[in-house]
N, C-alpha and C positions, 0 to 999 in steps of 0.2 A: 268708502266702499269696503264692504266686510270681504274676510279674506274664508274661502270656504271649497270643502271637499267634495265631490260627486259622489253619490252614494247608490244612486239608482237612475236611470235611463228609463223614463217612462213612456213617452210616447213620441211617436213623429208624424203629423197629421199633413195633410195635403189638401190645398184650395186652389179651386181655377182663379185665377188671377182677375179676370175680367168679371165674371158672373159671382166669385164669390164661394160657387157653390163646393161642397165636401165630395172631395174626390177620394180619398183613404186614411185610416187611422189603422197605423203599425202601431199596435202596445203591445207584441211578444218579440222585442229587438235583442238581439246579441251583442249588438255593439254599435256603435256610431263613431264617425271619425268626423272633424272638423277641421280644416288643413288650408292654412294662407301660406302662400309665397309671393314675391317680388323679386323682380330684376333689377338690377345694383348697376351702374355703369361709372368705371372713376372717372373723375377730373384728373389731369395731370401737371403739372408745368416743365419746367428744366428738367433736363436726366432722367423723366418720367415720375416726378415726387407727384405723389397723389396730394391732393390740393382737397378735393372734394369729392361726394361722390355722388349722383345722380339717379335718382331711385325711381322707377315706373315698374307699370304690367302689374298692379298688384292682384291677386288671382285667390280665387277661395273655393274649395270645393269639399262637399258634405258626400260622404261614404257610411255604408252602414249596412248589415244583415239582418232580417226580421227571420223570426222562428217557424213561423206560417209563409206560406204562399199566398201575395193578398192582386186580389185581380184587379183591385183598382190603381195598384202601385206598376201590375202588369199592362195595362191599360195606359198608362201616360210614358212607361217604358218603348211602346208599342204604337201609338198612335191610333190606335184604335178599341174601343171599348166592349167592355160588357154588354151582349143582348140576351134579354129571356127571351126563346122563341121556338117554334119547331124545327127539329134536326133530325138526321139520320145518324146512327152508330152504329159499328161492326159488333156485332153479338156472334158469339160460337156457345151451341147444346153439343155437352157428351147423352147423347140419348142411346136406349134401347130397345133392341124390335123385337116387336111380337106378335104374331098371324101377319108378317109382310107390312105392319106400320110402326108407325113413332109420330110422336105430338112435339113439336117445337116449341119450347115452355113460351115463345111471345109469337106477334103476328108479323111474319116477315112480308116486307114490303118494294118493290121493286118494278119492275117490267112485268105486265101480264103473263102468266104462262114461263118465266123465267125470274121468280123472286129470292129462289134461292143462290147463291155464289159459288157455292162449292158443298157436297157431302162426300164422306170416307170412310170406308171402312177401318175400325181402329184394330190393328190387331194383336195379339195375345202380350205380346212385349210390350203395349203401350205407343209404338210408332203408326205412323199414319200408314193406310194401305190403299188399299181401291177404290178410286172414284169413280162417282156414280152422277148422271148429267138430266136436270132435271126437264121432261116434257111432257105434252100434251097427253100422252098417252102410256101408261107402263109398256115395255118392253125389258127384254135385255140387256142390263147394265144404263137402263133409265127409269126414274120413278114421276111421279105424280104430284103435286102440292096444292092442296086445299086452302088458301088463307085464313079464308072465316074460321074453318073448323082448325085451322093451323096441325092439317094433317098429312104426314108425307106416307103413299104410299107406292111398294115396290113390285117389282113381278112377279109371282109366286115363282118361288123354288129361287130367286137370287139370293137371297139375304136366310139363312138360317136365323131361327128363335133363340134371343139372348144375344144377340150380338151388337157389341154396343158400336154405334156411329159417331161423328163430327161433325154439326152442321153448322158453316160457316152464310150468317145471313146480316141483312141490316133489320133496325127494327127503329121507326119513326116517334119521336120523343118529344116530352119539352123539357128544355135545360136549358142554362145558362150556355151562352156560347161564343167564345172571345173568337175574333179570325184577323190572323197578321198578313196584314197589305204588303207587299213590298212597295208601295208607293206611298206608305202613312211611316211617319218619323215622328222621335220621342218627343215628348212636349212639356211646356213650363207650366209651373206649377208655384204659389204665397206656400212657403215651409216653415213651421211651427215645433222645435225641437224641446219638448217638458222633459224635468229633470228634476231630480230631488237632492239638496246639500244640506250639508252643515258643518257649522263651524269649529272652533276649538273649545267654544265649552257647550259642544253638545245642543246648540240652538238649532232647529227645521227651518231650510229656509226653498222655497221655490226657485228653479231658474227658469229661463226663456230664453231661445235663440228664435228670431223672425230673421228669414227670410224672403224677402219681397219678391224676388223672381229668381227661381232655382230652376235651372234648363238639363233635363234631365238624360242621361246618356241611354243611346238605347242598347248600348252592350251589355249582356247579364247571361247566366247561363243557371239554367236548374239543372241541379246534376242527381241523379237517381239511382236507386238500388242498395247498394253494400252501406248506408249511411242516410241520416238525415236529410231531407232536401230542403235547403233554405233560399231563403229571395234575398237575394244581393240588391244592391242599386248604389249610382253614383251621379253626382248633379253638379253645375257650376254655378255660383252665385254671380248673376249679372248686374253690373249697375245701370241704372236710366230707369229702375221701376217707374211708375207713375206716385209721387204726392212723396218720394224718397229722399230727394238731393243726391242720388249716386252713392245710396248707402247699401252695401253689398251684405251685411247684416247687424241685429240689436240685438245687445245680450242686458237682458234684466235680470233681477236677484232682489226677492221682497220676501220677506217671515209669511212663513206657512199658514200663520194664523193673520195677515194684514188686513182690515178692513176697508171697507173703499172709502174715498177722499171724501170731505164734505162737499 
């Protein structure tokens, strides 16, 4: 067994277990942790001289941050996956009026005759000021919304020329769209941890860490704003894979350049 240094953390890849199929490939990681403990219980005899000692529970669990937010790592965190499909999203226009309208840069969509959520007047300071309540017909401190022509307009004489507004609407999309269940829990996942070493004179050598069933925790937190946002995760290597013997994980190490066997 060659004795050797880690020099790069390449990648951490994620398969369903049963199906095989590719669930996630982390290759922008910050770090990885690899971590076995055991419980130790002594034997004793007379005056409590420890005689032997007893060793079970032995436990392993893989820790590690990726640099990206990846939705498939978020997805087996979560119990529930990624769909492309149609959605609604909250959209705000700072718009301005002129001759009693304004054009909402998309097509808000909603209740007939009520698709807008909220409009305000924005005033000179920049804070929010008077709302205005969208219906069927202008009046007084109510306007009009067109969808097709995605045109809002207001009652003459409420709204002076150049005044810019705030229109809070939704607007019907396609996007990727993850939704967490409280009734879907994190799930297991075959983990494949690639690594690059080498030795003390300078030799490339490849590692491998297999994990046959890594049962993945669903506690993580993205934390936002003042600083980078990275994806956390943490997993427990289980024995009883299937075709494993109750191996909780293999570490391989073969030259960067090895060819396959004959």
């Amino acid at each position: 067994m060659v004795d050797i240094t880690i020099t790069s953390l390449d990648t951490i890849t994620g398969f369903d277990i049963i199906t095989g199929n590719l669930k996630f490939v982390l290759d922008e990681l910050q770090n990885a942790t690899l971590s076995q403990t055991e419980e130790s219980t002594d034997i004793t005899g007379k005056q409590g001289r420890r005689l032997n000692s007893l060793k079970t529970n032995k436990s392993v669990t893989i820790e590690g941050t990726n640099g990206y937010v990846s939705g498939g790592l978020m997805g087996i965190q979560t119990g529930s996956e990624f769909e492309n499909k149609l959605t609604e999203v909250m959209w705000v226009d700072y718009l301005t009026v002129n001759s009693n309208t304004a054009t909402t840069q998309f097509k808000a969509v909603g209740t007939a005759g009520s698709e807008i959520e909220n409009l305000y007047i924005k005033n000179v300071d920049g804070t929010i000021g008077e709302s205005f309540t969208q219906d069927a017909t202008v009046s007084e401190g109510k306007f009009t919304y067109t969808p097709d022509a995605k045109t809002i307009t207001f009652n003459e004489g409420d709204v002076e020329d150049g005044t810019e507004i705030a229109v809070y609407y939704k607007r019907k999309i396609q996007a990727d769209v993850h939704e967490n269940f409280s009734d879907h829990y994190a799930g297991k996942l075959m983990l494949y941890i690639d690594a690059t070493g080498e030795d003390k004179c300078a030799n490339i050598y490849r590692v491998q860490i297999f994990i046959p069933k890594a049962d993945f925790s669903g506690e993580f937190s993205l934390e936002m704003g003042d600083g980078q946002t990275v994806h956390a995760f943490s997993a427990t290597a289980l024995a009883g894979a299937c075709g494993t013997s109750g191996g909780l994980w293999k570490y391989t190490v073969f030259g960067a350049n090895t060819t396959d066997a004959a």
